[in-house]
C-alpha positions in Angstrom: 0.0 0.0 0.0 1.5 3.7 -0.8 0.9 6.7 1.0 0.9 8.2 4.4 -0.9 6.4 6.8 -3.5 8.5 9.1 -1.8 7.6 12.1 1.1 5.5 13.0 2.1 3.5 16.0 5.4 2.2 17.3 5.3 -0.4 19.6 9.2 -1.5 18.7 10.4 -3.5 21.9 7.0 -4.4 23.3 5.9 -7.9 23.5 2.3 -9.6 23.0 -0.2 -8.4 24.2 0.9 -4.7 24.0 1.4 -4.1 20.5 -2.9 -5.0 20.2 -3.6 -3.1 23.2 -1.5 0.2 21.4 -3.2 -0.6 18.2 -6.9 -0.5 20.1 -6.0 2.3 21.5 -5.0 4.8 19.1 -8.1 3.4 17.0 -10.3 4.4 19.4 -9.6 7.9 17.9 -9.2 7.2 14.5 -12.4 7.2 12.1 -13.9 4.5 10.1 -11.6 4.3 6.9 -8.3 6.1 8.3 -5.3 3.9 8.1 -3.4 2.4 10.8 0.4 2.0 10.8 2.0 -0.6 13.2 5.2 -1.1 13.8 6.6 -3.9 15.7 9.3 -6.5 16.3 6.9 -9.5 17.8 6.5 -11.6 16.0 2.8 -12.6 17.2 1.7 -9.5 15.5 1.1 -11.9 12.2 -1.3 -13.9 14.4 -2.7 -11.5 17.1 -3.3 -8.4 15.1 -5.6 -10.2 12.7 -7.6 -12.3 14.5 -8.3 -8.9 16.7 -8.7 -7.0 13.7 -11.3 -9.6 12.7 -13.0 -9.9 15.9 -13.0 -6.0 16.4 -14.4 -5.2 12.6 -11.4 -3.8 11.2 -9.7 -4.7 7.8 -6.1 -5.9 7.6 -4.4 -3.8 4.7 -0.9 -5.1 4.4 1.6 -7.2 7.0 5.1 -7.1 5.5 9.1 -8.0 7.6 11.9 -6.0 6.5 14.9 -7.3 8.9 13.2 -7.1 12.1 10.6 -4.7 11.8 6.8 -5.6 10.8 4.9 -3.4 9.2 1.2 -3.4 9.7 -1.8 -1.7 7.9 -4.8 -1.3 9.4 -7.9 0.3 8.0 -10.7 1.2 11.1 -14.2 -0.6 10.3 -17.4 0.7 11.7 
């Protein structure tokens, strides 16, 4: 996905379940449609973030690992 994401989150260093709890979060003020940015080096994000994402209404975009960092992209649902 190109472009600037709406809002972006760094949760480099943190370790399941924060990275979910930092992405809830900062949706909680985000729109429907915005995009989400995460970044993080857990690798759990590739299972916890979607199934949340699922659960929670909101669309995975885009999960990609350059060296140690994942890269997230989260549109907010309803």
């Amino acid at each position: 996905m190109t472009g600037a994401p709406d809002r972006t989150v760094d949760a480099l260093g943190t370790w399941c379940p924060v990275p979910v709890s930092m992405v809830r979060r900062a949706l909680t003020r985000m729109s429907p449609g915005e995009v989400l940015e995460l970044l993080a080096d857990d690798p759990m994000v590739f299972l916890d973030v979607p199934a949340w994402c699922h659960d929670a209404g909101h669309e995975v975009l885009s999960m990609e690992q350059r060296r140690d960092v994942i890269t997230t992209r989260i549109r907010v649902g309803r």
